[in-house]
KOLZA-351388 format. One line per 2 residues: number of its first residue (from 1); their letters; for each residue y, z, x of N, C-alpha, C, O, CB. Coordinates in nm, 3 decimals, always signed. Glycine has a CB too. Example, Ala and Ser with C-alpha at 12.3 -4.5 7.8 and 13.67 -1.06 7.14 Angstrom:
1) as) -0.569 +0.780 +1.319 -0.450 +0.780 +1.230 -0.330 +0.780 +1.320 -0.332 +0.846 +1.424 -0.447 +0.905 +1.131 ~ -0.225 +0.708 +1.285 -0.106 +0.714 +1.367 +0.003 +0.787 +1.290 +0.114 +0.804 +1.341 -0.060 +0.572 +1.408
***
This chain:
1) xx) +10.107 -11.061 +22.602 +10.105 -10.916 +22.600 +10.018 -10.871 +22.482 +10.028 -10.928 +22.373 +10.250 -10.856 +22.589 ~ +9.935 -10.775 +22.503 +9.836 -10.749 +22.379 +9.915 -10.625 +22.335 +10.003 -10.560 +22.392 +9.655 -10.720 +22.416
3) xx) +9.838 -10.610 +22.184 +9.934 -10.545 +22.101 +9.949 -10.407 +22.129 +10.053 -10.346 +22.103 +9.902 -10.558 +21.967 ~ +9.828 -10.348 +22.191 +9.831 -10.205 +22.256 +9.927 -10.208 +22.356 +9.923 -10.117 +22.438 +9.696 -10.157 +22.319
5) xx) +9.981 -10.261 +22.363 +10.146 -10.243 +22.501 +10.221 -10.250 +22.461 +10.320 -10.198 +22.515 +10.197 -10.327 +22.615 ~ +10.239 -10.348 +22.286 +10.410 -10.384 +22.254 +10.463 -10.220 +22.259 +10.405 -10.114 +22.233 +10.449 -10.478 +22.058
7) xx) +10.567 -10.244 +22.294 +10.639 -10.153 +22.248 +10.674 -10.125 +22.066 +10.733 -10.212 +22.001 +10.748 -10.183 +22.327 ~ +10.637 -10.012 +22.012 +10.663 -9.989 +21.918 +10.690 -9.797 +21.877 +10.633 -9.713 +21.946 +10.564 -10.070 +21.860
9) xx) +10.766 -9.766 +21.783 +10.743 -9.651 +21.664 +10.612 -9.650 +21.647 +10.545 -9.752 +21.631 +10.812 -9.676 +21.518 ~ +10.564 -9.527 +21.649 +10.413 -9.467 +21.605 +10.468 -9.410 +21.507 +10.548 -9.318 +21.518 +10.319 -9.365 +21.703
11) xx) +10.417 -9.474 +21.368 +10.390 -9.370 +21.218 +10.248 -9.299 +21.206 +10.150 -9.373 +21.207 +10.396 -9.471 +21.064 ~ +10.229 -9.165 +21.195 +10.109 -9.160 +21.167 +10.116 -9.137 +21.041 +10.231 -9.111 +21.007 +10.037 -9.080 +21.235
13) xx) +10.031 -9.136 +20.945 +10.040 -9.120 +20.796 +9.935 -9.076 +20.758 +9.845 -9.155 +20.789 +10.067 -9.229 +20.721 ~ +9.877 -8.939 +20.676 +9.802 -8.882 +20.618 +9.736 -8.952 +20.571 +9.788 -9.043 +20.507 +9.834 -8.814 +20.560
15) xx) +9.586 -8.942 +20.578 +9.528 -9.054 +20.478 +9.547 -9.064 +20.336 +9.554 -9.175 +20.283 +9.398 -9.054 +20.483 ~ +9.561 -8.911 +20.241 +9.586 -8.899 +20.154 +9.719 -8.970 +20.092 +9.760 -8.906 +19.995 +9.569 -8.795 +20.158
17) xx) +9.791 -9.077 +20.120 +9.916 -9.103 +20.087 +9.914 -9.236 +20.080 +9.854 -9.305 +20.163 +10.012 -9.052 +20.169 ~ +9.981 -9.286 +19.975 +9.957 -9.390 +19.933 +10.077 -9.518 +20.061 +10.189 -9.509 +20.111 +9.987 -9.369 +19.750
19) xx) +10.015 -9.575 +20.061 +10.160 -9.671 +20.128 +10.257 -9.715 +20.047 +10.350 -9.781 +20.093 +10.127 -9.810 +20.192 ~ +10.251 -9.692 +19.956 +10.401 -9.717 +19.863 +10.469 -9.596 +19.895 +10.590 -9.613 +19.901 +10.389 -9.732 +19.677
21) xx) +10.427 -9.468 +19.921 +10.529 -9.355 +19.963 +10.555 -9.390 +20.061 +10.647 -9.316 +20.095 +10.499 -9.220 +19.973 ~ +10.524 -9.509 +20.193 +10.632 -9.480 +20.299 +10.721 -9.640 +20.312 +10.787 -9.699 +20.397 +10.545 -9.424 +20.468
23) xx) +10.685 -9.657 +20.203 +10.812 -9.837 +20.184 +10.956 -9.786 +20.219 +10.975 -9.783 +20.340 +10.837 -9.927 +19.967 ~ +11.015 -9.764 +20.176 +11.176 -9.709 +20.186 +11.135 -9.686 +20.354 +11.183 -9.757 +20.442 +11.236 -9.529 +20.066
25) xx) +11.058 -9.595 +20.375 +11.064 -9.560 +20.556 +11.055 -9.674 +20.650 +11.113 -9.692 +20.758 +10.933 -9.466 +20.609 ~ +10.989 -9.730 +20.600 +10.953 -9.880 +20.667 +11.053 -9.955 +20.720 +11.089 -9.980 +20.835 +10.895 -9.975 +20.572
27) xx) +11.104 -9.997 +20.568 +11.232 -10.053 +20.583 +11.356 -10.044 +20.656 +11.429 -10.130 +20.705 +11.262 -10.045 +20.505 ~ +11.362 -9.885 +20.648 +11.475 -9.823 +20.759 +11.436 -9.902 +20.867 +11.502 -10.001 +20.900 +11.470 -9.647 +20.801
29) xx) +11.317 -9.862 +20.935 +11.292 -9.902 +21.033 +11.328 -10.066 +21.097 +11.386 -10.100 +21.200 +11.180 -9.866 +21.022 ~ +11.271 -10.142 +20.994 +11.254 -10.240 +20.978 +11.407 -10.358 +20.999 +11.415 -10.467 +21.055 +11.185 -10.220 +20.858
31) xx) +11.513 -10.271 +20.924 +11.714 -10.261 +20.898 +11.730 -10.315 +21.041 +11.784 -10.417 +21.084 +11.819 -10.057 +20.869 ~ +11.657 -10.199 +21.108 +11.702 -10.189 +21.233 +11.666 -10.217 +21.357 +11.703 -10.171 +21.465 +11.720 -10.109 +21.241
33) xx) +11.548 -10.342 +21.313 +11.441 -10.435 +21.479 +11.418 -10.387 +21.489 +11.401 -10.413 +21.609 +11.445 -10.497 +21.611 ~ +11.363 -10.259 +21.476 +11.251 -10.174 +21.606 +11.093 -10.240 +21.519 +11.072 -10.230 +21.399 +11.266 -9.913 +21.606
35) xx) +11.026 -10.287 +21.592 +10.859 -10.265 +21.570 +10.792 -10.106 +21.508 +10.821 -9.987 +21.514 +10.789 -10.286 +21.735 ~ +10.724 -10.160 +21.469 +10.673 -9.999 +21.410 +10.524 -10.039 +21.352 +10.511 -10.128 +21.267 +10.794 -9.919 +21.256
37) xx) +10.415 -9.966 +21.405 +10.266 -9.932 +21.420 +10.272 -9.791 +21.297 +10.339 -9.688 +21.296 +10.214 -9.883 +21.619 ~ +10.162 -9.850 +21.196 +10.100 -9.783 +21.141 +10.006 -9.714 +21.112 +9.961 -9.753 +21.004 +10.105 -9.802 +21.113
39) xx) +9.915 -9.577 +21.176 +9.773 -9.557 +21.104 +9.761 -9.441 +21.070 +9.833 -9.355 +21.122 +9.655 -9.585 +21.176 ~ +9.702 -9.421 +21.010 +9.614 -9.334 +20.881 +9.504 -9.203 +20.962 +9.397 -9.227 +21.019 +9.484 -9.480 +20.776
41) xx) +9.558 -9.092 +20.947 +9.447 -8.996 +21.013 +9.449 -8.878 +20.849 +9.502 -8.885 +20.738 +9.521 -8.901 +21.218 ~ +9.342 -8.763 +20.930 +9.279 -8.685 +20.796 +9.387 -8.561 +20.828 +9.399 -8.476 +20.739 +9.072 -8.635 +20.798
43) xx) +9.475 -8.544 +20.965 +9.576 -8.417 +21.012 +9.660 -8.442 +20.830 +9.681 -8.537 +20.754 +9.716 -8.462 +21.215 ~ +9.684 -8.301 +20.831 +9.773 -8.247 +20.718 +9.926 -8.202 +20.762 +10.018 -8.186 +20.681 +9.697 -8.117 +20.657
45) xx) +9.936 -8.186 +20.900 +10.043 -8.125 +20.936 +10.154 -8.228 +20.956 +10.129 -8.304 +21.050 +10.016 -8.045 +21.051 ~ +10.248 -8.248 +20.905 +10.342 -8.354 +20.971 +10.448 -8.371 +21.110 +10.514 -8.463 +21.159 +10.417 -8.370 +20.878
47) xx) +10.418 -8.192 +21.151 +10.462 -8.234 +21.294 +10.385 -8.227 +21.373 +10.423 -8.211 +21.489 +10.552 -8.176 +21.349 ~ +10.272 -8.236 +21.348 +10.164 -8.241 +21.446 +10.159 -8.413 +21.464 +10.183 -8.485 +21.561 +10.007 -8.160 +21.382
49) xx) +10.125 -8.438 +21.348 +10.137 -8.607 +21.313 +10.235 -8.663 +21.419 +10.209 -8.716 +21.527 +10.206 -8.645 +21.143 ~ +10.370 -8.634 +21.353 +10.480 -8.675 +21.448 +10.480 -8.691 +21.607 +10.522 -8.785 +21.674 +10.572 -8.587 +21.426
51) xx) +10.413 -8.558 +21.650 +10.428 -8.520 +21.759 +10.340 -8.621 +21.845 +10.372 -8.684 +21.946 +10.402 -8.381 +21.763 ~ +10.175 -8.615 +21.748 +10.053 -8.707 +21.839 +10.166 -8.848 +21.861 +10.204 -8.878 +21.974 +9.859 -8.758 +21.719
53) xx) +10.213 -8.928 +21.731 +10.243 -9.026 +21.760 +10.385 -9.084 +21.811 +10.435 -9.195 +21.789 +10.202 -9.065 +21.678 ~ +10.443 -8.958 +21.899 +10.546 -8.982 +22.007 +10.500 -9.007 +22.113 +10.551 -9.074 +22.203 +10.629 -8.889 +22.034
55) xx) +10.377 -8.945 +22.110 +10.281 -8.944 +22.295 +10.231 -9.097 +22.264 +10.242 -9.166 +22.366 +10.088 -8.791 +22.330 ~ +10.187 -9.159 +22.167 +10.134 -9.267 +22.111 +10.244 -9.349 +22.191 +10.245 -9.395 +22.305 +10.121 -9.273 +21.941
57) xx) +10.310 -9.348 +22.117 +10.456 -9.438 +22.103 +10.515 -9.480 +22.289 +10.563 -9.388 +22.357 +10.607 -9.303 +21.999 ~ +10.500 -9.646 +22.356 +10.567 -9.674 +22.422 +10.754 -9.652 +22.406 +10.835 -9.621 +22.493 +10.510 -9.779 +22.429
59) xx) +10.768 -9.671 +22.311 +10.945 -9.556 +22.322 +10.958 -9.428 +22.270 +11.063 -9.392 +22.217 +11.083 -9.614 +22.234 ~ +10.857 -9.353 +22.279 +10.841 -9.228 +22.292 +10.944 -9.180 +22.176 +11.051 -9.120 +22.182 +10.865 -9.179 +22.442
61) xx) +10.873 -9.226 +22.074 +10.926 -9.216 +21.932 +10.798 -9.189 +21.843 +10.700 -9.263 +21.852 +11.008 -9.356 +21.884 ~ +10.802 -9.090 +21.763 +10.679 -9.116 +21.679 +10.750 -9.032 +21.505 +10.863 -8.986 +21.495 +10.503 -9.016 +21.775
63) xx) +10.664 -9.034 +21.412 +10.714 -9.037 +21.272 +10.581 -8.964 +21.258 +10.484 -8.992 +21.329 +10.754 -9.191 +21.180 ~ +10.580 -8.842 +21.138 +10.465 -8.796 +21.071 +10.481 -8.785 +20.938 +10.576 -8.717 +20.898 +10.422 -8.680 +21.116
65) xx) +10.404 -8.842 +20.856 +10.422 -8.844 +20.740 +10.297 -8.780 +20.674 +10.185 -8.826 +20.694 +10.456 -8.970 +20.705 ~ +10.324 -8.663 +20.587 +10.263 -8.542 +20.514 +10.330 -8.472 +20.433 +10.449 -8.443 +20.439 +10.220 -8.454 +20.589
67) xx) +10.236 -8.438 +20.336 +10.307 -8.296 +20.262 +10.412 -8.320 +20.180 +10.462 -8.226 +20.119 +10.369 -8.192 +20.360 ~ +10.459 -8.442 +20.166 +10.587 -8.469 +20.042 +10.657 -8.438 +20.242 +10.695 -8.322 +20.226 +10.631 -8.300 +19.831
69) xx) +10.683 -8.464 +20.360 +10.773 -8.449 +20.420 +10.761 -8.594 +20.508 +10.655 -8.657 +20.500 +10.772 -8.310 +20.481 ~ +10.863 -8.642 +20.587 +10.824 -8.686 +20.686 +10.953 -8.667 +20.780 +11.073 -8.678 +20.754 +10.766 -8.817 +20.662
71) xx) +10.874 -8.631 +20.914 +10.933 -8.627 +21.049 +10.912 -8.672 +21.125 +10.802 -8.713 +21.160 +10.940 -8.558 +21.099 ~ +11.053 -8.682 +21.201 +11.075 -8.797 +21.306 +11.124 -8.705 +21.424 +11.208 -8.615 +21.411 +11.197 -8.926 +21.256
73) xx) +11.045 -8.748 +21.572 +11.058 -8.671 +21.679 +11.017 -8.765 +21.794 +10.959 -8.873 +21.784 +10.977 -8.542 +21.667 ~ +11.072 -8.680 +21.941 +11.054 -8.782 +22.047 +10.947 -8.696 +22.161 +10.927 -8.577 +22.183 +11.222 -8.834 +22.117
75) xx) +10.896 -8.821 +22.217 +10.814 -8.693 +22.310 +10.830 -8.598 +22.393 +10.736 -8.539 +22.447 +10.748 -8.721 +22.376 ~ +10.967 -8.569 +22.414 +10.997 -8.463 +22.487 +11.014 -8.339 +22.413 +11.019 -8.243 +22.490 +11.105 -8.490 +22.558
77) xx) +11.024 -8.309 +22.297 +10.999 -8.260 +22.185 +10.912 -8.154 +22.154 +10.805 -8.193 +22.107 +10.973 -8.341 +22.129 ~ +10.927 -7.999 +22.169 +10.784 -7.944 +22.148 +10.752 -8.001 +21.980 +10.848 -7.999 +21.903 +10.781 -7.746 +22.170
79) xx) +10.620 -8.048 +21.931 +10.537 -8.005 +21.798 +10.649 -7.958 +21.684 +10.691 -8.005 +21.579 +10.421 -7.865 +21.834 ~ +10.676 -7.829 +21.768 +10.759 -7.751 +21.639 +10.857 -7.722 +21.616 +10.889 -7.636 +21.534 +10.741 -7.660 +21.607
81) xx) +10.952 -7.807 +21.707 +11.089 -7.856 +21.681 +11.109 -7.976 +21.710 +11.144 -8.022 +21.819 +11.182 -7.793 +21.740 ~ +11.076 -8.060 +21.561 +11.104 -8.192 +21.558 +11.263 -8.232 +21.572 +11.352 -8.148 +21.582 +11.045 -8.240 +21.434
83) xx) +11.287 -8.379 +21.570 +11.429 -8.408 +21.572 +11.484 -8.366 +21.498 +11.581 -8.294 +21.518 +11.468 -8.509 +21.569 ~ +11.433 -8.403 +21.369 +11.442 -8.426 +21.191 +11.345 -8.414 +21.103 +11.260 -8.503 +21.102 +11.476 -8.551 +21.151
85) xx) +11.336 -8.332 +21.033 +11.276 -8.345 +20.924 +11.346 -8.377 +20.789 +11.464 -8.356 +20.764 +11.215 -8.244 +20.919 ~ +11.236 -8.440 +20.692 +11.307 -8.480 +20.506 +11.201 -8.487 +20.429 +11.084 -8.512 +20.458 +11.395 -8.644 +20.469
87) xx) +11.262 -8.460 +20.312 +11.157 -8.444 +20.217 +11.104 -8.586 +20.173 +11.166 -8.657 +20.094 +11.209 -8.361 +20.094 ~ +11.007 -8.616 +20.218 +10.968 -8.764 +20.135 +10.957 -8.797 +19.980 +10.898 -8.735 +19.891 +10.834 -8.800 +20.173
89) xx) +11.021 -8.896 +19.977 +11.043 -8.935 +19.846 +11.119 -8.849 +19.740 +11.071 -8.831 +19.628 +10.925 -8.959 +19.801 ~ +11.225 -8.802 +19.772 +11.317 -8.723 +19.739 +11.429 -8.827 +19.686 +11.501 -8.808 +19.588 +11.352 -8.629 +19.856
91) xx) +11.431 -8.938 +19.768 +11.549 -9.026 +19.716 +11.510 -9.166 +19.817 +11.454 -9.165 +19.927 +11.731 -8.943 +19.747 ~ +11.566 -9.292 +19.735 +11.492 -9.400 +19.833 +11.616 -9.414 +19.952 +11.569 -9.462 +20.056 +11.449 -9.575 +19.741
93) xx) +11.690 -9.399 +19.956 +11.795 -9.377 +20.059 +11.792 -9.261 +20.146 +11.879 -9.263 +20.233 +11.913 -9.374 +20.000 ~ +11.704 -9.144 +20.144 +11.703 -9.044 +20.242 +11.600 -9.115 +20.301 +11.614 -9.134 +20.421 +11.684 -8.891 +20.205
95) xx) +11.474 -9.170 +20.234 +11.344 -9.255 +20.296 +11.372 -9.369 +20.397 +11.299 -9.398 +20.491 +11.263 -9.329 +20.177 ~ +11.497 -9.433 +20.362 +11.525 -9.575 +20.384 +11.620 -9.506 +20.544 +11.626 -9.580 +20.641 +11.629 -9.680 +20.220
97) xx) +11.670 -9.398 +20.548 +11.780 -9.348 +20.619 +11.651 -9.259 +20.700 +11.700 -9.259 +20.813 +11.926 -9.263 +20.522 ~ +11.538 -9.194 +20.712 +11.456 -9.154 +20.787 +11.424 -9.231 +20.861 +11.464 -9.194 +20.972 +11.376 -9.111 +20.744
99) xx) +11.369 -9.328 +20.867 +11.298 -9.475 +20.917 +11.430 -9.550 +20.998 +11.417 -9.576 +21.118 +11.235 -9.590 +20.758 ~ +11.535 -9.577 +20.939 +11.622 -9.619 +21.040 +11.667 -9.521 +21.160 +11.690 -9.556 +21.276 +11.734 -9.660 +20.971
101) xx) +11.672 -9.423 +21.119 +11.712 -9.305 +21.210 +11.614 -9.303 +21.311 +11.660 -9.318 +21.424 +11.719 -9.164 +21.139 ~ +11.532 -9.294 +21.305 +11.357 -9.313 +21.408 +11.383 -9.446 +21.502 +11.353 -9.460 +21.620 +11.173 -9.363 +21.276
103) xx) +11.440 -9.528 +21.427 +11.487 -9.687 +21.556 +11.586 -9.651 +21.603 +11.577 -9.657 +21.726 +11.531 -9.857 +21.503 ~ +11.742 -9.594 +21.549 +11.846 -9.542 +21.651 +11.817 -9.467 +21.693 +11.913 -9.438 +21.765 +11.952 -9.509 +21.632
105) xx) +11.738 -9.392 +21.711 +11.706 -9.278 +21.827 +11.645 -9.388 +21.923 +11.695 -9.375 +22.035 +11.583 -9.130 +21.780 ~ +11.558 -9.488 +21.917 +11.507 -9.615 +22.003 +11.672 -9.656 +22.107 +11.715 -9.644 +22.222 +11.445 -9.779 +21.862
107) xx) +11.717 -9.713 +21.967 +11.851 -9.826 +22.013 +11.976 -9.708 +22.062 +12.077 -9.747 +22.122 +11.922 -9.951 +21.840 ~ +11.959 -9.595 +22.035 +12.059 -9.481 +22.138 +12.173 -9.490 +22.040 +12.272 -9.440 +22.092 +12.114 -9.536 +22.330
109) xx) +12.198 -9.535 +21.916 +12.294 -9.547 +21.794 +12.338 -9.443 +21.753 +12.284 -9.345 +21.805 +12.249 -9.602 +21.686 ~ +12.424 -9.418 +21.670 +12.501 -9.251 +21.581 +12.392 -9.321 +21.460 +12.380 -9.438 +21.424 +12.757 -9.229 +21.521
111) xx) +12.301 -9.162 +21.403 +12.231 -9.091 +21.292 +12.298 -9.133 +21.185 +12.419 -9.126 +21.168 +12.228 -8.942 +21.297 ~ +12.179 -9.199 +21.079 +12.272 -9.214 +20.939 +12.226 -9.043 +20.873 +12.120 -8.982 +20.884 +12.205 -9.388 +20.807
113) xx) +12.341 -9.010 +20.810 +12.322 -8.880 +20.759 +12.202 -8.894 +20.674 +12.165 -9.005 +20.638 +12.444 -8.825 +20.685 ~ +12.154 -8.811 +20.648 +12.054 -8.755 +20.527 +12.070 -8.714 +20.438 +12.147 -8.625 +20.472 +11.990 -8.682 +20.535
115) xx) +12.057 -8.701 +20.310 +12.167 -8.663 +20.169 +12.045 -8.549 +20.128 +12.084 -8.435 +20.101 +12.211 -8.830 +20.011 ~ +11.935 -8.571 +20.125 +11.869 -8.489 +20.047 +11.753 -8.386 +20.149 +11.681 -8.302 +20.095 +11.797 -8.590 +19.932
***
């Protein structure tokens, strides 16, 4: 199976942002088996982000990361009412709890709360 089919989470991520701001997100993800695809565009908006990379996303999951925010939404989803939104890098446990939350919405699981 080539890699454009696995099934995975679409992150899109601002180019402006370092990849150490989305480690904690990763990881969530990561807690919790889901696969997860990373790339880098010049969009500023993070639910736009989100949104492209739900349509991206074979489980119709996608993540936007911008703006000190990142959101997590599914493709049925208009743009501008994401699932969830959080402030990125606010705390490494709201980061670490974004990213897992993005795979139980995959695996159909109960939401780890969000603190911040």
């Amino acid at each position: 199976m080539s890699n454009a089919n696995r099934p995975t989470i679409r992150l899109r991520l601002n180019e402006r942002l370092a990849d150490t701001q989305i480690l904690e997100v990763l990881h969530g993800i990561e807690e919790e088996g889901v696969p997860v695809e990373v790339t880098r565009h010049a969009e500023l908006n993070p639910l736009v982000l989100a949104h492209e990379a739900s349509l991206e996303s074979r489980l119709g999951i996608g993540i936007g990361v911008s703006l000190d925010f990142v959101v997590v939404t599914t493709e049925k989803l208009p743009a501008s009412a994401p699932y969830l939104a959080a402030r990125l890098n606010a705390t490494e446990a709201n980061d670490r709890a974004a990213g897992a939350n993005a795979a139980r919405l995959v695996k159909r699981m109960p939401l780890i709360e969000l603190t911040a």
